[in-house]
C-alpha positions in Angstrom: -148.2 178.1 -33.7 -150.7 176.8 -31.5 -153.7 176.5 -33.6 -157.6 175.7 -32.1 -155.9 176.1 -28.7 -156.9 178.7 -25.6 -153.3 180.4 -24.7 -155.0 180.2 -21.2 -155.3 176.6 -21.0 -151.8 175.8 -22.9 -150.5 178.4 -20.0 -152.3 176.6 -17.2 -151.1 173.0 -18.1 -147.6 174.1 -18.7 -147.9 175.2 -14.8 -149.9 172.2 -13.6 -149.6 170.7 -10.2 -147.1 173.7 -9.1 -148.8 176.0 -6.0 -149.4 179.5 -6.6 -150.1 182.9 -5.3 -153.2 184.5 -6.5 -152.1 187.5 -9.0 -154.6 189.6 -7.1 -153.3 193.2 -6.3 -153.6 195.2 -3.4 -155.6 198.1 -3.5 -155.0 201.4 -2.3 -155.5 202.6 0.9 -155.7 206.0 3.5 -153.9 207.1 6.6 -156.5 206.5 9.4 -158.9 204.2 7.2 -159.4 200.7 7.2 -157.5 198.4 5.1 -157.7 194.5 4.0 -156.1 192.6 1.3 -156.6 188.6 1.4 -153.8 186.6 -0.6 -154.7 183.0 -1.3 -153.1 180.2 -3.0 -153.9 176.8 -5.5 -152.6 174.5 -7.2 -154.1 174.4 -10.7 -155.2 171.1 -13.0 -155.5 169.5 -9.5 -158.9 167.7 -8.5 -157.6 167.7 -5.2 -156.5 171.4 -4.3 -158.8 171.3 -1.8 -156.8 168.8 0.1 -153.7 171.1 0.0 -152.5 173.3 3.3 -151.1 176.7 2.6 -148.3 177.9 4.6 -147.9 181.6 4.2 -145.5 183.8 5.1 -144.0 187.4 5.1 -140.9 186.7 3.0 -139.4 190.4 2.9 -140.1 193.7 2.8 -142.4 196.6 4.8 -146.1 196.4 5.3 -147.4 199.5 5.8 -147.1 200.8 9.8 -150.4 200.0 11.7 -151.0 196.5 9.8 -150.7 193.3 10.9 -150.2 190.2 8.5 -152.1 187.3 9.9 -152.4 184.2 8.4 -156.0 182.4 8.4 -156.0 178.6 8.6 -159.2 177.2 7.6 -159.3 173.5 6.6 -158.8 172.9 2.8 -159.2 176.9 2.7 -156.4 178.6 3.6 -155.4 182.5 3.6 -153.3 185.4 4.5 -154.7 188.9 4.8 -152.7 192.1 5.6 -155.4 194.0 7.5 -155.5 197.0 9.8 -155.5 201.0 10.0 -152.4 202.6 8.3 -150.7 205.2 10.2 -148.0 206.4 7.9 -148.7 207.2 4.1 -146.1 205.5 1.6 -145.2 202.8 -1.2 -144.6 199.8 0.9 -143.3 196.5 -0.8 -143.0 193.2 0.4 -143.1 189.2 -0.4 -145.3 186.9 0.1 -144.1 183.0 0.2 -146.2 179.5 0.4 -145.8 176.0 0.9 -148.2 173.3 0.0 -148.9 170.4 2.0 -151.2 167.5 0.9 -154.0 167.7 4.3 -154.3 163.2 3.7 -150.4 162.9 4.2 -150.2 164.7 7.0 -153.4 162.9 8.5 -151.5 159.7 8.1 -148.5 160.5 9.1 -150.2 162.2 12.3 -148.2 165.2 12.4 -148.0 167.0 15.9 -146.0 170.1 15.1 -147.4 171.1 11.9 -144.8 173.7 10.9 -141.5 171.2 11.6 -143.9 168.9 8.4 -142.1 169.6 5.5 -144.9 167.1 3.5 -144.6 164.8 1.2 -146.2 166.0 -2.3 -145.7 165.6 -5.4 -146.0 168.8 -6.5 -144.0 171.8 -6.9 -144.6 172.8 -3.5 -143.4 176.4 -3.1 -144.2 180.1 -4.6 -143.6 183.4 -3.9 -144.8 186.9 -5.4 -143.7 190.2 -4.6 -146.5 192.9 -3.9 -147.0 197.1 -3.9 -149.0 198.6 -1.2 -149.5 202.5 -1.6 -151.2 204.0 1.4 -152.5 207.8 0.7 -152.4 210.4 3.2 
């Protein structure tokens, strides 16, 4: 037993320097109405997860008709959102995948084409997590 420790903190170091997907779930939505949902990424215990790149991606699965998943690249703060107005009412499921790239190796390796990069980090440098979208009617 684990006296005199936080479960959280034992959790997060047995997980250090490994990217991954916020646990952050969508929320519901309506037929005709408005609908975001932002996914973002880190890699925890690390003083320099502001230096990583996230590479997201639609892995698999449905988003709901009348979205559009669009990734958001801003330096040392990047995103993906699934935003738009539903048209059809239903469960929709889907994955979500990232990749971590260290922003100083690719500086000084000057990169041109940064999706052929496959980095050089010494992390775990991938993660996935599926997700539930439930639009109403």
């Amino acid at each position: 037993m684990l006296s005199g420790c936080d479960f959280e903190n034992v959790v997060d170091s047995a997980f250090a320097d490994r990217v991954r997907i916020s646990n952050a779930q969508p929320p519901e939505g309506k037929v005709g109405v408005s609908y975001l949902f932002r996914i973002t990424a880190e890699v925890k215990n690390n003083p320099n997860d502001d230096s990583f790149d996230y590479r997201f991606s639609l892995a698999d699965g449905t988003i709901p008709p009348g979205t559009l998943f669009n990734v958001h690249r801003e330096k040392g703060n990047d995103y993906a959102e699934i935003s738009g107005v539903p048209t059809h009412a239903g469960q929709f499921i889907f994955a979500v995948s990232v990749k971590s790239i260290i922003l100083e190796d690719k500086k000084e390796n000057e990169i041109a084409n940064d999706e052929d990069y496959p980095g050089d980090s010494p992390i775990d440098t991938d993660d996935e997590r599926l997700y539930t979208i439930i639009i109403f009617d």
